[in-house]
PyMOL CGO cylinders between C-alpha atoms (Angstrom):
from pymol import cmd
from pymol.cgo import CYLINDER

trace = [
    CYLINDER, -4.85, -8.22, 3.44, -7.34, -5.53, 2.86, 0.3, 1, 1, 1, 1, 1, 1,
    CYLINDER, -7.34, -5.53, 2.86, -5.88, -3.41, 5.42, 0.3, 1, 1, 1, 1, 1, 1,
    CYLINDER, -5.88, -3.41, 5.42, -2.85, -3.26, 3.73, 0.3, 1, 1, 1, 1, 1, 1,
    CYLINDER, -2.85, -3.26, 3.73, -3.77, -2.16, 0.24, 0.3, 1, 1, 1, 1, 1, 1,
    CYLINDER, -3.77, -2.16, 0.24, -6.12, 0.68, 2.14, 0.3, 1, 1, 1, 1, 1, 1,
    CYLINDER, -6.12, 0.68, 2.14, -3.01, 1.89, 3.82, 0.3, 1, 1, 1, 1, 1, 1,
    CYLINDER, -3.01, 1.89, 3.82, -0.61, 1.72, 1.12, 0.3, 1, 1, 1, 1, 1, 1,
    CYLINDER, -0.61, 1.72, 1.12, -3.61, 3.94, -1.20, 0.3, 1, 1, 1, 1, 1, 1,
    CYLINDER, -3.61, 3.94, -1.20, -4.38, 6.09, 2.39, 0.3, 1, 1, 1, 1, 1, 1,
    CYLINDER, -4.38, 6.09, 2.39, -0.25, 6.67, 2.32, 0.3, 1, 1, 1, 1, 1, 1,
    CYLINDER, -0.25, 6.67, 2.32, -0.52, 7.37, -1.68, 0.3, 1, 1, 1, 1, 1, 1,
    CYLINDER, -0.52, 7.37, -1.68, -2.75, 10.50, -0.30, 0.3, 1, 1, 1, 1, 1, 1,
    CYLINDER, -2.75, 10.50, -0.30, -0.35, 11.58, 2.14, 0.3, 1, 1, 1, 1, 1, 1,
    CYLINDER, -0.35, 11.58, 2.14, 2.28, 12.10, -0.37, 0.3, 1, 1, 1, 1, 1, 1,
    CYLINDER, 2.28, 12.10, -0.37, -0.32, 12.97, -3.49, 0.3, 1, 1, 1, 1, 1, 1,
    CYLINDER, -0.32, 12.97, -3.49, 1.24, 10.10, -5.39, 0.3, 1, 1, 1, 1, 1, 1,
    CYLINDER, 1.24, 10.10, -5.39, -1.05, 8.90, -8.27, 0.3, 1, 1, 1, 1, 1, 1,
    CYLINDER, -1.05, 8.90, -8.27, -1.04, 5.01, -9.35, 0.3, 1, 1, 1, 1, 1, 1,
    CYLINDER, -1.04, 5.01, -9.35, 1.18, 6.39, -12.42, 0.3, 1, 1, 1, 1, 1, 1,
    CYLINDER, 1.18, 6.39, -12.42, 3.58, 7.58, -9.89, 0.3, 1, 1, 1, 1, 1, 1,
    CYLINDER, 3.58, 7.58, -9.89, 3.89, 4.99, -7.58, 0.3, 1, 1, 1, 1, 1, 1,
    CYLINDER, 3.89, 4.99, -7.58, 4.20, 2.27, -10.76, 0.3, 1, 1, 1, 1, 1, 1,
    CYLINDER, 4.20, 2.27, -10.76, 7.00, 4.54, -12.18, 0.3, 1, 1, 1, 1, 1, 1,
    CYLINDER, 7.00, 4.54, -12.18, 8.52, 4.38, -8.35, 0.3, 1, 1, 1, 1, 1, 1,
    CYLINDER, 8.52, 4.38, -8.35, 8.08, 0.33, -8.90, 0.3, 1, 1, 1, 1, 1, 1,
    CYLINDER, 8.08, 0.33, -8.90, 8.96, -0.48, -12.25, 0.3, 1, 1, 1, 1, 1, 1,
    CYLINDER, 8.96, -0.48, -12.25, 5.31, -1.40, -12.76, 0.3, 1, 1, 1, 1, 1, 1,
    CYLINDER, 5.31, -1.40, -12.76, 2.61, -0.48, -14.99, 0.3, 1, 1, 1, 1, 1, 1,
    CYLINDER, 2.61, -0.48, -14.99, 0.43, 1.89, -14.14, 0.3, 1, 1, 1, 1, 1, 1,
    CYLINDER, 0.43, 1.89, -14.14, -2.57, -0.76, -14.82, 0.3, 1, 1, 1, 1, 1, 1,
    CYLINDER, -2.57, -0.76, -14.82, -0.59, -3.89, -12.57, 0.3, 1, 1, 1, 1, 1, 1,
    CYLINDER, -0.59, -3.89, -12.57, -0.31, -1.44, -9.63, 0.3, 1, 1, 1, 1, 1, 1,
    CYLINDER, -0.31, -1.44, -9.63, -3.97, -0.74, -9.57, 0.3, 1, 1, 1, 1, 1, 1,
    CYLINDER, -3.97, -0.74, -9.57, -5.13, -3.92, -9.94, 0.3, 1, 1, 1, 1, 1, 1,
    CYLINDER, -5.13, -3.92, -9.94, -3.17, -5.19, -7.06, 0.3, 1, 1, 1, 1, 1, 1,
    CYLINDER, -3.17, -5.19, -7.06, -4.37, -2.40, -4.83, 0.3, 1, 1, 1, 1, 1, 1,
    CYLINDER, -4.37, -2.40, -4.83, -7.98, -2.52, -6.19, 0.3, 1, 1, 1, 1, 1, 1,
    CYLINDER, -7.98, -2.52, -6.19, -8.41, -6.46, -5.85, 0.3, 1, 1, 1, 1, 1, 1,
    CYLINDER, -8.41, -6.46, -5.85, -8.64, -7.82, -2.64, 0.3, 1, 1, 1, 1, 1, 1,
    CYLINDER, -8.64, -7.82, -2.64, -5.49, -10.09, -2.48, 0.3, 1, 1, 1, 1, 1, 1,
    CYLINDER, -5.49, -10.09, -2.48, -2.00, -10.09, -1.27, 0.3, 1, 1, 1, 1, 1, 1,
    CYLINDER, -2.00, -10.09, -1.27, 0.28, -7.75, -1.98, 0.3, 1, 1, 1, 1, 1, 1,
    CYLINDER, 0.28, -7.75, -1.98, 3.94, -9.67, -2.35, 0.3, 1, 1, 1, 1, 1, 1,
    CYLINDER, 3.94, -9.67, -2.35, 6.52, -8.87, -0.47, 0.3, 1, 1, 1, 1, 1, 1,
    CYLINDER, 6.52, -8.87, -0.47, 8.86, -7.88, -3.01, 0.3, 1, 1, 1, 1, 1, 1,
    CYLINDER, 8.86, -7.88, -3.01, 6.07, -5.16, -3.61, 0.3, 1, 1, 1, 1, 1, 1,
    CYLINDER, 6.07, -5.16, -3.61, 5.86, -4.40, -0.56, 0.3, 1, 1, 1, 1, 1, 1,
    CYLINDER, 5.86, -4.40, -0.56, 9.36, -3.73, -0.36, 0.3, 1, 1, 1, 1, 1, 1,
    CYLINDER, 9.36, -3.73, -0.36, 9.28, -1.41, -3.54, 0.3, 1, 1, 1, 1, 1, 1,
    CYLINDER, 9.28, -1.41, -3.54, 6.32, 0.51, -2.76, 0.3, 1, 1, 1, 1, 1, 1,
    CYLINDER, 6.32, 0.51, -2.76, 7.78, 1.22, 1.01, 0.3, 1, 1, 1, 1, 1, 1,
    CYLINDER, 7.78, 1.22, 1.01, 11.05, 2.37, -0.61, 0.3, 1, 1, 1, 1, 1, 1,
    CYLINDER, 11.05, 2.37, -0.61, 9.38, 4.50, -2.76, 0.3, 1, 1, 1, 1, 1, 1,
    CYLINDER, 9.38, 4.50, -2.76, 7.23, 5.89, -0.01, 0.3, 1, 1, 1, 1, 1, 1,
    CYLINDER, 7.23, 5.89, -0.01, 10.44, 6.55, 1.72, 0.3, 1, 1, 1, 1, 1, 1,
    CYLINDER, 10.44, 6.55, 1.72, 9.17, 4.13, 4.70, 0.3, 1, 1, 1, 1, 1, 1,
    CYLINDER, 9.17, 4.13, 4.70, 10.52, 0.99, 5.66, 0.3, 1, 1, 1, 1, 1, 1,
    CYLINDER, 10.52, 0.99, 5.66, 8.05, -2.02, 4.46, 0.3, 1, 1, 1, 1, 1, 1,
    CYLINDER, 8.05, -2.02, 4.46, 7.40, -3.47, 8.29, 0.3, 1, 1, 1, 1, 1, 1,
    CYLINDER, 7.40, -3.47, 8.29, 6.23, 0.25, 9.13, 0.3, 1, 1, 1, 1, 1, 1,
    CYLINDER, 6.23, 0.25, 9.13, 3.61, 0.04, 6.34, 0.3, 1, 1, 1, 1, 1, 1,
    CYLINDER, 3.61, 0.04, 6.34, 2.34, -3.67, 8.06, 0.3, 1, 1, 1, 1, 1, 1,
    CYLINDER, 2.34, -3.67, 8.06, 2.36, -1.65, 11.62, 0.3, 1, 1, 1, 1, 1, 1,
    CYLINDER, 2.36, -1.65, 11.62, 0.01, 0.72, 10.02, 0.3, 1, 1, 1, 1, 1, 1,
    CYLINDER, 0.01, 0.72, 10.02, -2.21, -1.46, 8.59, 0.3, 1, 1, 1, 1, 1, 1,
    CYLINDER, -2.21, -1.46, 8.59, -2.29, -3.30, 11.48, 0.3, 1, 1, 1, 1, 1, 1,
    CYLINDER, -2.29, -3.30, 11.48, -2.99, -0.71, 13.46, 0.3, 1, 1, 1, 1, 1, 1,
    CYLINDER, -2.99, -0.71, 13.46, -6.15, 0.20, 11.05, 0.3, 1, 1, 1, 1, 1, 1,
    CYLINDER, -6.15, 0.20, 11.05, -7.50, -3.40, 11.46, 0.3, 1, 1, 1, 1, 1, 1,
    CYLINDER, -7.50, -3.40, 11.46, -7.34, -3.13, 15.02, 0.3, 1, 1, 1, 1, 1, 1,
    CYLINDER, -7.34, -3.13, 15.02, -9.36, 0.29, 15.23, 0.3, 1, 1, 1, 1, 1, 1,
    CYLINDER, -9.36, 0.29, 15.23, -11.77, -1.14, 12.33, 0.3, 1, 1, 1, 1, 1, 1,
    CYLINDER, -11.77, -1.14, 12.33, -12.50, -3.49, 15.08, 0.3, 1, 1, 1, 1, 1, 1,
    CYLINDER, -12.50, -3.49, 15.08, -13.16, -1.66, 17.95, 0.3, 1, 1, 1, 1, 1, 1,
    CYLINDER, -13.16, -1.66, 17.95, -15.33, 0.82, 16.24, 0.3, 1, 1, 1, 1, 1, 1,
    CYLINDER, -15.33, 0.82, 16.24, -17.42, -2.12, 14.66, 0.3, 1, 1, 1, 1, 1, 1,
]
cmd.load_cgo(trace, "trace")
């Protein structure tokens, strides 16, 4: 889901967390968490679970907002 990995690096920007940040946050490496937000595959739900919690936001929030940037990509296309 494209949309997803857009908002979870759009929400990265909100809280001026880098890739290093967010894979310390996940008990990743720096280089798995960019891949998986760079390539254009699902992100699994256990990472969606840790990146939420370390965004302080509740994983099903981060869906509603990617959601809800599929749905205006769509009406402004």
């Amino acid at each position: 889901m494209e949309s997803l990995n857009t908002e979870i690096r759009a929400e990265m920007g909100r809280q001026r967390m880098t890739y290093a940040d967010l894979a310390r946050a996940t008990n990743q490496t720096r280089q798995a968490v960019q891949r998986k937000l760079t390539v254009t595959r699902a992100v699994s739900i256990g990472d969606l679970e840790k990146i939420a919690n370390a965004f302080g936001i509740t994983a099903s929030e981060l869906l509603r907002r990617a959601e809800e940037y599929e749905n205006n990509k769509e009406v402004s296309a």
